[in-house]
C-alpha positions in Angstrom: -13.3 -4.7 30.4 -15.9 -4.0 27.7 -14.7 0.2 26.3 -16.9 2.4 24.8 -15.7 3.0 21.2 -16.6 6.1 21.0 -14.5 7.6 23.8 -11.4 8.8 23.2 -8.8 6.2 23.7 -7.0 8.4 26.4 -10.6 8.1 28.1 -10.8 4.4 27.6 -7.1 3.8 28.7 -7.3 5.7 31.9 -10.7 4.1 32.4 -8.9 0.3 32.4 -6.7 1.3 35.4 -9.4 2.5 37.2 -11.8 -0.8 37.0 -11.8 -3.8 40.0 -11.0 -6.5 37.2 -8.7 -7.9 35.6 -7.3 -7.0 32.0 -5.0 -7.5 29.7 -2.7 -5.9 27.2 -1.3 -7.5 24.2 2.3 -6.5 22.5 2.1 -4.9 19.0 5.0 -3.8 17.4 3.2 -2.2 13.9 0.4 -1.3 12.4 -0.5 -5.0 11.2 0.0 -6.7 14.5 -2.2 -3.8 16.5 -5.0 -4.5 14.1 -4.4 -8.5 15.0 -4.0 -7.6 19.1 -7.2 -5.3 18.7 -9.4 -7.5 16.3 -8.7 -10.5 19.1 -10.3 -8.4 21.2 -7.8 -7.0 23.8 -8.9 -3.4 25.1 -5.6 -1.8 24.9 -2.5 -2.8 23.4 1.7 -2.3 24.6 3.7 -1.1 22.0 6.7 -2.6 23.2 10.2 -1.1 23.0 11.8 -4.3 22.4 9.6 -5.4 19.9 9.7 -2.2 18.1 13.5 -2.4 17.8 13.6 -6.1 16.8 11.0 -5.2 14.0 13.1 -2.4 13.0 16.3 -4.4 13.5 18.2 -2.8 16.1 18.6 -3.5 19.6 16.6 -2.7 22.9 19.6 0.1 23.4 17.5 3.5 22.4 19.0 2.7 18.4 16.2 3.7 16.9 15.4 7.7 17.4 12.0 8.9 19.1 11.4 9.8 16.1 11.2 6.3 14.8 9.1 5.4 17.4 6.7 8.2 16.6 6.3 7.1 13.2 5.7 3.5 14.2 3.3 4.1 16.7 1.7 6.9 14.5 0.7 3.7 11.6 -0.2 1.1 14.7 -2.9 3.8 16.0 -4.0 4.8 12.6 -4.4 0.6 12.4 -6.1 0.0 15.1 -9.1 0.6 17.7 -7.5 -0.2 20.8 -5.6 2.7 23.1 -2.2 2.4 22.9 0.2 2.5 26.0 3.9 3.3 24.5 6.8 1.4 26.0 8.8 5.1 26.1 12.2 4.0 27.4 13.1 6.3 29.9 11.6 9.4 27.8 14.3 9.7 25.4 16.4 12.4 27.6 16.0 14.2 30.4 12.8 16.5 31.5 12.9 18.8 28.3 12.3 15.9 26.2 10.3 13.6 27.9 8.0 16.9 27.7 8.0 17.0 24.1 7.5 13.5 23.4 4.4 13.2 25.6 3.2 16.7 23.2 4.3 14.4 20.0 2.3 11.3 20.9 -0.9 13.1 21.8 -0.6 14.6 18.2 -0.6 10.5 16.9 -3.3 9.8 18.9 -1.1 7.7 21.2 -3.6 7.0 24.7 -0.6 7.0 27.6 3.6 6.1 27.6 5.2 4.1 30.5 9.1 5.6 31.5 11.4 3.7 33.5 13.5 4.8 35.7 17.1 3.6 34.3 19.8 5.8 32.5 19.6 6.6 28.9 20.7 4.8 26.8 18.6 1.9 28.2 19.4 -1.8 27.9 16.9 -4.6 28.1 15.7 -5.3 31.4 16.6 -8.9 31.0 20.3 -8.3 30.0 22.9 -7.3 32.7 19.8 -6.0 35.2 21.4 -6.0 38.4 24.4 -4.1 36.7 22.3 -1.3 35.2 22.3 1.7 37.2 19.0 3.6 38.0 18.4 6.9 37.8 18.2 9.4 40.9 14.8 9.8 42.4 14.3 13.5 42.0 15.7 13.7 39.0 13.0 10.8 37.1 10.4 12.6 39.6 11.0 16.0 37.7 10.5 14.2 34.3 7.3 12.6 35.4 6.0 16.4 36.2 7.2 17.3 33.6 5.6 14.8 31.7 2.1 15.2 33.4 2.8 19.5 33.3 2.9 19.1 29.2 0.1 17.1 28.5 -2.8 18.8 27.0 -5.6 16.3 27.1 -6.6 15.3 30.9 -6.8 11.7 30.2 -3.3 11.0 28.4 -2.1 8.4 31.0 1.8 8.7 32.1 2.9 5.6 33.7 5.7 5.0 36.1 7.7 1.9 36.2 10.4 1.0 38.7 13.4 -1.2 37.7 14.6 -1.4 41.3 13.8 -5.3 42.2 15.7 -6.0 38.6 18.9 -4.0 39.3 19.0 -5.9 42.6 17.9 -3.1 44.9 15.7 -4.4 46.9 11.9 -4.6 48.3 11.9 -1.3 50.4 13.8 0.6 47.7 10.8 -0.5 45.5 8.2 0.3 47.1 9.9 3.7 47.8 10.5 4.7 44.3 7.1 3.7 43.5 5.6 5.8 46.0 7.7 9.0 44.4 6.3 8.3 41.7 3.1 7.8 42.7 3.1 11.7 44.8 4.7 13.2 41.6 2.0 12.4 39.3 2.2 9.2 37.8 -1.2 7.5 37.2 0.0 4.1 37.6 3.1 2.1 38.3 5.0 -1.0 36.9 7.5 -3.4 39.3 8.8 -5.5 36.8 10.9 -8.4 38.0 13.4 -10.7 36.3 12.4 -13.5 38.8 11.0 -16.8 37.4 8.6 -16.7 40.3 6.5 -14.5 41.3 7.2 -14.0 44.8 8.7 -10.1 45.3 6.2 -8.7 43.0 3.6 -10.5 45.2 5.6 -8.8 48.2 6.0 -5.6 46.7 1.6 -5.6 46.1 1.0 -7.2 49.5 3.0 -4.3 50.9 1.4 -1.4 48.5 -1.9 -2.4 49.4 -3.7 -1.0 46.0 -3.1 2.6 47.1 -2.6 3.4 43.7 -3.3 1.3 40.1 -0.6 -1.5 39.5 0.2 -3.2 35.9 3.0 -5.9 35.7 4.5 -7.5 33.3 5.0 -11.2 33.8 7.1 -11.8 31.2 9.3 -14.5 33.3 6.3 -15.4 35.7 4.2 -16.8 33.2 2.8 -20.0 34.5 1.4 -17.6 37.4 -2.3 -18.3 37.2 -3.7 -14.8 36.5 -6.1 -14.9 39.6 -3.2 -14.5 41.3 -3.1 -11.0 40.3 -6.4 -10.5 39.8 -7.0 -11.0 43.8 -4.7 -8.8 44.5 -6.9 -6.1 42.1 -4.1 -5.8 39.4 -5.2 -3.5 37.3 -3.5 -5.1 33.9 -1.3 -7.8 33.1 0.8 -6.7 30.0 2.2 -9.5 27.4 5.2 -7.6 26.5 6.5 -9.6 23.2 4.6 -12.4 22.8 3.3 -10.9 19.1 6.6 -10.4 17.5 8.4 -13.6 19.5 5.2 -16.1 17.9 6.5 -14.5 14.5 10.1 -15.6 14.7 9.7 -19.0 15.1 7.5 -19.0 11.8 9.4 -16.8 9.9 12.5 -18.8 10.4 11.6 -22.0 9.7 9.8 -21.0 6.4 12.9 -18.7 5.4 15.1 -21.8 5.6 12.5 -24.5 4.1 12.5 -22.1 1.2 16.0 -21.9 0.8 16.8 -25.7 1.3 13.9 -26.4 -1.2 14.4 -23.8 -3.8 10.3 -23.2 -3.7 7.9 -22.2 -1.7 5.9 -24.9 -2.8 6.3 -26.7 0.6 4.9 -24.0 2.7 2.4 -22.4 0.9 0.1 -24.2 2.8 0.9 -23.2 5.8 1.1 -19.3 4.7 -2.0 -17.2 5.5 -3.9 -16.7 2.1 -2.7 -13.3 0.4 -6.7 -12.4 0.8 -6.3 -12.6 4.4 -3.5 -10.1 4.3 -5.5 -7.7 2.1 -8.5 -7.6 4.5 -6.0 -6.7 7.4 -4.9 -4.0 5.3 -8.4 -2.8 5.3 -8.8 -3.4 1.8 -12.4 -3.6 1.8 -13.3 -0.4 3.4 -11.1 1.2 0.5 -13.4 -0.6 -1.8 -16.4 0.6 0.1 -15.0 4.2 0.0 -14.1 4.1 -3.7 -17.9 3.5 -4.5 -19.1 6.3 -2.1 -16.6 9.3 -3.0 -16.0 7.7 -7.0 -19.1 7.4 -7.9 -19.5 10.9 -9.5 -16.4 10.0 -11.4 -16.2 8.6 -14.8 -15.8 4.9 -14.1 -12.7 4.6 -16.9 -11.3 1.5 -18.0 -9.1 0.4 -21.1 -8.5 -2.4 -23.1 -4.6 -3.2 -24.8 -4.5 -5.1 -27.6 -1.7 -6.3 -26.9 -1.5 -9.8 -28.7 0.9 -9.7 -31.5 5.3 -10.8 -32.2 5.8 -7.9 -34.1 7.0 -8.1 -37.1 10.2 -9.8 -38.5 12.3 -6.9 -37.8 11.6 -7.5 -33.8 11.8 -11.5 -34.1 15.1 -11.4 -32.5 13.9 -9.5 -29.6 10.5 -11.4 -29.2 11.6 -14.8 -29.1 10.2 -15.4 -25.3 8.1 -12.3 -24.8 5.2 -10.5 -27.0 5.7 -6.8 -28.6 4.2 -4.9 -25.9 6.6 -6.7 -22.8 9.6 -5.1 -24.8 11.6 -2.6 -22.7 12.3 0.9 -22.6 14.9 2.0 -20.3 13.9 -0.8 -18.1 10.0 -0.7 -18.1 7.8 -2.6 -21.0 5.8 -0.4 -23.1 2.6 -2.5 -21.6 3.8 -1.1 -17.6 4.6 1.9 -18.7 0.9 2.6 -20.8 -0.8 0.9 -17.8 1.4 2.8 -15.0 -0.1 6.1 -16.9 -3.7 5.0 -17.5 -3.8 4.5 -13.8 -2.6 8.0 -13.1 -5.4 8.9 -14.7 -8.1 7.3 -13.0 -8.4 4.5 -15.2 -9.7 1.7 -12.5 -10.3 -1.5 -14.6 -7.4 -2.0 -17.0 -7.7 -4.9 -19.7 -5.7 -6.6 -22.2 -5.9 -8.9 -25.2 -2.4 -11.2 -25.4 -2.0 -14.0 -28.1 1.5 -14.6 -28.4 3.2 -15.9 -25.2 0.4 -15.0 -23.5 1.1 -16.5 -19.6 4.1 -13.5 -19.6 1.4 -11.0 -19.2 0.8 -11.1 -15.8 0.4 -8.1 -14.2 -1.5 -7.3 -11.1 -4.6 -5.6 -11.5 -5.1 -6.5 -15.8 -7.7 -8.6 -16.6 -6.8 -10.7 -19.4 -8.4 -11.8 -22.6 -6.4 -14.4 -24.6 -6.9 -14.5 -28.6 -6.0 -18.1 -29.1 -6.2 -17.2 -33.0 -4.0 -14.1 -33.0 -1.5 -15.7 -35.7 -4.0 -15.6 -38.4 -6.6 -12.7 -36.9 -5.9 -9.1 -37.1 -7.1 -6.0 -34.0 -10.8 -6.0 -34.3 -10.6 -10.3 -34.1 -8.5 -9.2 -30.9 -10.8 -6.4 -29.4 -13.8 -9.2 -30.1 -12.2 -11.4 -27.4 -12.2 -8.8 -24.9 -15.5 -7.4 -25.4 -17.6 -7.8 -22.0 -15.1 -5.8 -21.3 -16.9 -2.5 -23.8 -18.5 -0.9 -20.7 -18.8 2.8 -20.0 -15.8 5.3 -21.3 -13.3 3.1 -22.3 -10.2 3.6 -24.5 -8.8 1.3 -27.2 -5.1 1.0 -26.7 -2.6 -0.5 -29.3 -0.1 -2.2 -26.8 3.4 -1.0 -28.3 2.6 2.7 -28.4 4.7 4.9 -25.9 3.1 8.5 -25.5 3.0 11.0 -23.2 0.5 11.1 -20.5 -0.9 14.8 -21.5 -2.1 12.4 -24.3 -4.1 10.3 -22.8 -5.6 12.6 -20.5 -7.0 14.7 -23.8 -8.7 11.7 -25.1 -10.2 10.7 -21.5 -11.1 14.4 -20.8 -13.0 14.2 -24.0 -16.8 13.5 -24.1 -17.4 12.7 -27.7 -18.8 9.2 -28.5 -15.8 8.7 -30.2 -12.3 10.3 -30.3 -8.8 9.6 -31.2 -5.4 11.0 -31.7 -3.1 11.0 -34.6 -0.2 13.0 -35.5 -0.3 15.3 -38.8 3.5 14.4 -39.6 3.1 11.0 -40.8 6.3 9.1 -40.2 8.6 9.1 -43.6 10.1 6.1 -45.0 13.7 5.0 -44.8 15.6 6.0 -48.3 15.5 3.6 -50.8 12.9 1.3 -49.2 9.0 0.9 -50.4 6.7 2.8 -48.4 5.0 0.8 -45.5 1.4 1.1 -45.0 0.2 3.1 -42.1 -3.1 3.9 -40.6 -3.5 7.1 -41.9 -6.6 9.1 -41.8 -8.3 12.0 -44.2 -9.7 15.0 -42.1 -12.7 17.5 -42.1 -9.6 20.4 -41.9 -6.0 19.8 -41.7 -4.5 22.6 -39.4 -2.4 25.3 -41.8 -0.1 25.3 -38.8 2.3 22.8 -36.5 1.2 23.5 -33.4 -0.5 20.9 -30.4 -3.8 19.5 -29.6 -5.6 20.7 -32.8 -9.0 19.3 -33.3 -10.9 18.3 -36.5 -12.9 15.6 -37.4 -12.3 12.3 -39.3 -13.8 12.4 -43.1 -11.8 8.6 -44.0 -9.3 6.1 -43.0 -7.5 3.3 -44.2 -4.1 1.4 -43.7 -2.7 2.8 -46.9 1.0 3.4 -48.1 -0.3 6.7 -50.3 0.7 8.8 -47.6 0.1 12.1 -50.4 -3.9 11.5 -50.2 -4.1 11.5 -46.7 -3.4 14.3 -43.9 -2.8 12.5 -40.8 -1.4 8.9 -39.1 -3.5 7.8 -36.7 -1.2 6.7 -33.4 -3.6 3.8 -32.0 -5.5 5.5 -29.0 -9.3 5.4 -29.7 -11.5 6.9 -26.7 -15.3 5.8 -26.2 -18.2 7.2 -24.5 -21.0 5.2 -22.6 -22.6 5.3 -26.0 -20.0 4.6 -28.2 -18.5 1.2 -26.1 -22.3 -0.2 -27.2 -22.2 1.3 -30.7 -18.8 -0.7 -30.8 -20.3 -3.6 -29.3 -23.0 -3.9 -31.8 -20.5 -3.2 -34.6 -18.8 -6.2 -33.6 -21.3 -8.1 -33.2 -22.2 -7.3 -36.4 -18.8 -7.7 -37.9 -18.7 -11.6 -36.9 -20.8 -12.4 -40.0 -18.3 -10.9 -42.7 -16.0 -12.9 -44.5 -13.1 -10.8 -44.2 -13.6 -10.3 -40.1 -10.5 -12.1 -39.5 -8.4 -9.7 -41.6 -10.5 -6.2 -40.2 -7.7 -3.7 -38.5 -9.0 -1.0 -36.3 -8.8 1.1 -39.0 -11.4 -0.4 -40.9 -13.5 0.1 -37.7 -13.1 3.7 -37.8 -14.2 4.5 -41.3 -16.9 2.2 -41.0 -18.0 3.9 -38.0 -17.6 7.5 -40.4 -19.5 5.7 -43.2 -22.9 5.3 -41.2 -22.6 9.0 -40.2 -20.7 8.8 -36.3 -18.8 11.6 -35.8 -15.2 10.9 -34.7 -13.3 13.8 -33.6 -9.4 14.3 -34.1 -7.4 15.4 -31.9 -3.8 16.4 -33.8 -0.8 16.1 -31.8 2.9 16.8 -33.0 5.1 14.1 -31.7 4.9 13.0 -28.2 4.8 9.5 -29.3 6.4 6.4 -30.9 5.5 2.8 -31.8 8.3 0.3 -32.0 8.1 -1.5 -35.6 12.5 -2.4 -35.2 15.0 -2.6 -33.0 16.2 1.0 -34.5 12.5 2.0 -32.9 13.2 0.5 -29.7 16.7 2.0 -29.2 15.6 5.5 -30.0 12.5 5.1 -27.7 14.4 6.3 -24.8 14.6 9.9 -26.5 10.7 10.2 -25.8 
């Protein structure tokens, strides 16, 4: 039956069990296997109750809470266009909370719910049936009013389905449950039959004579042709695991072949293509959406330069992994700067590696590789990544660890150009020679310690005369629009000098200061670290 999208699927559920045709309903068991049922085209979909429990990995014996099932049912209509028809059980209790359940799936946008009329807790119709008792008559009557009595949109459909020919009780008792049923409100009814053969639920309809909508199950009756039902003006045919039982089969064997193999080289394949899974996900429209309700937003993006050892101090420690893959309390300093750029907003993250560069592999980083990064310095590094200099973008040193209120100073900040540096610069050890530092001289050095000062930059330089200068600089450099192509240029530029290979970001900056660009300062006091030693890395932690 072809169903109008834009009816409510309540409307378009109760609509199905009213047409002279033929449909059919496929078994989904979550929100990725509704969207597969619906996108095949099936106009409503069974949300099994053994399925649901197998996914979850309990059995068919009312293990997992109504709850549970709410929340599973909740993400398979969110998934997916079809109405929904919940496989309730027998209500989850008596009256009182078959009521309430009916109230909670209306909130999920859940189209109907089928009850049974066994004892809770259930068991599987196909284990033990003709020893499972049935519940009295009156009593499942009174939940199906109470069912129908609690329902606040007209439409939700409440279906009614008989165990009676499973438990072994009989045509007649049947076809009189089912009429019970039918007179207490239910708006259709399921026989379901253990039988291989379809020959009492052909009985039972001969003898019912479509006075009110049927749907069966044919779970055992399979190789019944389906105009064998559709004569007999079946409403639906419902096929009730099929889904999650093609699943198992495929999940096994490549479970095993990986483990026998020790690689999923042998099935890959026969795996769907991780692209495949993405656009079930809905990946695409999240994409499309980005671009409609982003597109005001500052399109941010970051480059890492990310490709050196360190020095000999962190040799030990970087024998089979670059500086910024070192770990802090068991995150690398390049996850834990790019877990906080994306807080942030920053969509399009880049990086620069050189040494063991195939270890930087992280999802969603673009990398540039500096094949020269032994005998180049930073600006040689940001050269290689510079398609990426496109809109705002911030300059990262790779083994930095900051605080994100950092960060989101420098990408809050408009200027063409603006970076961060700390007015302590960091001492010495005693009786060592001072170590250079990028260290930068200021339009006005604050008289006073306090955070997120701003001044302007007058000069910088990697010096070890830390007396003429009045700040460090900590490695973060934000660009405007404007400033990424006054960077680009400068690089450009840049190429044709001799000493190129041997420029440090630094040397960028003043330049940029020498031909009259303003760069402002924002002064922080602490709040960050880079690791230079293995004393650096074990006091990183206290950040």
């Amino acid at each position: 039956m072809a169903s109008d999208s834009t009816l409510r699927p309540t409307t378009r559920l109760r609509a199905l069990l009213g047409t002279e045709q033929l449909d059919f309903i496929m078994e989904a068991h979550d929100g990725l296997s509704a969207r597969i049922a619906s996108e095949a085209g099936f106009p409503a979909l069974w949300a099994s109750g053994l399925s649901i429990a197998a996914a979850l990995g309990v059995r068919d014996n009312n293990e997992a809470s109504w709850t549970q099932v709410l929340e599973v049912v909740e993400f398979m209509a969110d998934a997916a266009p079809a109405p929904i028809l919940l496989d309730g059980d027998t209500g989850h209790g008596n009256f009182n909370n078959f009521r309430r359940f009916v109230r909670k799936l209306e909130t999920r946008g859940i189209a109907g719910v089928c009850i049974e009329d066994k004892i809770f807790p259930k068991t599987n119709s196909f284990l033990r049936g003709a020893a499972q008792p049935l519940a009295a008559v009156d009593e499942f009557c009174g939940k199906l009013k109470a069912g129908k009595d609690a329902q606040r949109d007209g439409d939700f459909v409440i279906v009614a389905r008989t165990e009676a020919l499973i438990a072994g009780w009989g045509l007649a008792e049947a076809l009189r449950r089912a009429e019970a049923y039918r007179a207490a409100g239910a708006d259709a009814i399921i026989v379901h039959s253990a039988k291989s053969r379809p020959d009492e639920v052909l009985a039972f309809l001969d003898a019912w004579a479509n006075r009110h909508p049927v749907l069966l199950i044919p779970t055992k009756y399979y190789t019944t042709p389906a105009e064998v039902f559709a004569q007999r003006r079946v409403a639906a045919l419902i096929w009730g695991n099929h889904l999650l039982r093609a699943a198992l089969p495929a999940m096994q064997q490549a479970a095993a072949r990986i483990a026998r193999e020790r690689s999923v080289a042998g099935v890959e394949e026969t795996l769907a293509p991780l692209a495949e899974v993405f656009r079930l996900q809905g990946d695409e429209e999240l994409h499309a959406a980005e671009a409609r309700y982003l597109a005001a937003a500052p399109q941010r993006s970051a480059i890492i330069l990310a490709a050196t050892r360190g020095s000999g101090a962190l040799h030990p420690l970087t024998t089979e992994v670059p500086k910024t893959l070192l770990r802090v309390d068991g995150v690398t300093l390049l996850d834990r700067l790019c877990d906080n750029l994306a807080a942030l907003n920053v969509r399009q993250l880049n990086a620069v590696a050189g040494y063991r560069a195939e270890t930087i592999t992280r999802t969603g980083l673009r990398r540039f590789d500096n094949l020269a990064w032994a005998a180049t310095g930073e600006v040689a590094s940001l050269a290689c990544a510079a398609e990426a200099l496109e809109g705002p973008c911030l300059i990262a040193f790779g083994d930095i660890l900051c605080r994100r209120h950092l960060l989101q100073v420098l990408l809050d900040d408009e200027a063409d150009f603006a970076i961060a540096a700390d007015r302590r610069i960091r001492g010495t050890p005693v009786g060592t020679a001072a170590q250079p530092r990028d260290l930068l001289r200021l339009t006005a050095a604050p008289a006073h310690d306090f955070l997120d000062a701003e001044t302007a930059l007058v000069g910088a330089a990697n010096s070890a005369d830390f007396a003429g200068y009045d700040a460090e600089w900590i490695g973060l450099l934000q660009c405007s629009a404007r400033g990424t192509q006054l960077v680009r240029a400068w690089l450009e530029e840049a190429r044709a000098r001799p000493d190129f290979n041997r420029l440090a970001m630094v040397d960028l900056l003043a330049d940029l200061v020498a031909r009259g660009q303003r760069v402002k300062v924002h002064l922080f006091s602490g709040d960050w670290t880079t690791i230079e030693s293995a004393y650096d890395l074990a006091g990183a932690s206290n950040l």
